[in-house]
C-alpha positions in Angstrom: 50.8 48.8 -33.8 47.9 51.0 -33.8 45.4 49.1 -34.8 43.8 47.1 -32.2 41.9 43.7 -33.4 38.8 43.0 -31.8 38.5 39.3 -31.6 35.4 39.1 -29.4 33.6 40.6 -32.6 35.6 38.3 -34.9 34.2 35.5 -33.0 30.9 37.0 -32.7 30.3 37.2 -36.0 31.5 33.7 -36.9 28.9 32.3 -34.8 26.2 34.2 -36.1 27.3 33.0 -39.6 26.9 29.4 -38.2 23.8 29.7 -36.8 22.1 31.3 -39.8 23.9 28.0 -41.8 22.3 26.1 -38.8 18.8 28.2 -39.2 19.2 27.6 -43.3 20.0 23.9 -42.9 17.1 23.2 -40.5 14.6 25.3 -42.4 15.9 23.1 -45.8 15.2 19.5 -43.7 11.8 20.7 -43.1 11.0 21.3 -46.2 12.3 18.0 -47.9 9.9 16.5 -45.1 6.9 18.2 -46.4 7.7 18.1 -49.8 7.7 14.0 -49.5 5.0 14.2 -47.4 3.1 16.2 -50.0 4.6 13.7 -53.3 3.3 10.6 -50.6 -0.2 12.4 -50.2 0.0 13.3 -53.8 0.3 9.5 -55.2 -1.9 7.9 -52.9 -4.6 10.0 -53.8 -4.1 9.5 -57.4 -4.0 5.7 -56.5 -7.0 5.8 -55.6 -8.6 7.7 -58.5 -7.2 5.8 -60.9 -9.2 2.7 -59.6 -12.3 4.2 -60.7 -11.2 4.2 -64.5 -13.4 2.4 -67.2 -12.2 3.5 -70.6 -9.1 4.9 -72.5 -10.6 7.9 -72.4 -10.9 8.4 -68.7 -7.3 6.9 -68.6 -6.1 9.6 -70.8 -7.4 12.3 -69.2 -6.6 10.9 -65.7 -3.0 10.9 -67.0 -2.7 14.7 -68.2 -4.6 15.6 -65.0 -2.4 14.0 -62.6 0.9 15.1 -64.7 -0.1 18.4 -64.6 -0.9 18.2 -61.2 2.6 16.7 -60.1 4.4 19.4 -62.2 2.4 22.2 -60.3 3.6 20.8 -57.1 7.0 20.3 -57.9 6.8 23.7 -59.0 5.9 24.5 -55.8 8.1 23.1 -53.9 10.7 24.1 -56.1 10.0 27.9 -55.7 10.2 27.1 -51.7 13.4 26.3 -52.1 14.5 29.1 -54.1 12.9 31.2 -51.8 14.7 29.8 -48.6 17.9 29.6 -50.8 17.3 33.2 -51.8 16.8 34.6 -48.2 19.4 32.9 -46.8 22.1 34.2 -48.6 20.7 37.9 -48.4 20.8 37.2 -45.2 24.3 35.8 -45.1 25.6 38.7 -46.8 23.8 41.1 -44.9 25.6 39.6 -41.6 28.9 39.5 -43.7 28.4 43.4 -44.8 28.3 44.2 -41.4 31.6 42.1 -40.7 33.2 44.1 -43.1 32.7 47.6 -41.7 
């Protein structure tokens, strides 16, 4: 057999596959920690704005404002996760390229 298998590198690159899914996995915790720490903020502000309404008109436009408002932020925090989700797996494949050659 002329081909000689380098295990070391094998497991080398194994592990750096699991930390990045380690790195990944961490960086995804942290953000649903913010995120419901932003949603938390989010509603008790609007808790307390909505106890200054007087009319249905000022309920109304308290309502759009604070729909639109959550939307944006989900948004947000949506596109953080895409982003991380995104990087990752370049990153993943980058590291799995390598493995290949």
């Amino acid at each position: 057999m002329s081909n000689n298998i380098d295990f070391q590198k094998s497991f080398d690159s194994v592990k750096t596959l699991m930390e990045m899914q380690a790195a990944a996995i961490s960086k995804s915790v942290e953000l649903q920690k913010q995120s419901g720490e932003q949603l938390a903020a989010f509603f008790q502000s609007e808790a307390e704005k909505a106890k200054e309404l007087k009319t249905p008109e000022d309920v109304v436009k308290f309502n759009v404002d604070a729909n639109t408002a959550l939307f944006g932020l989900l948004k947000a925090q949506g596109e953080a996760f895409t982003t991380l989700a995104k990087e990752a797996g370049e990153n993943a494949m980058a590291e799995v390229s390598k493995m290949a050659k």
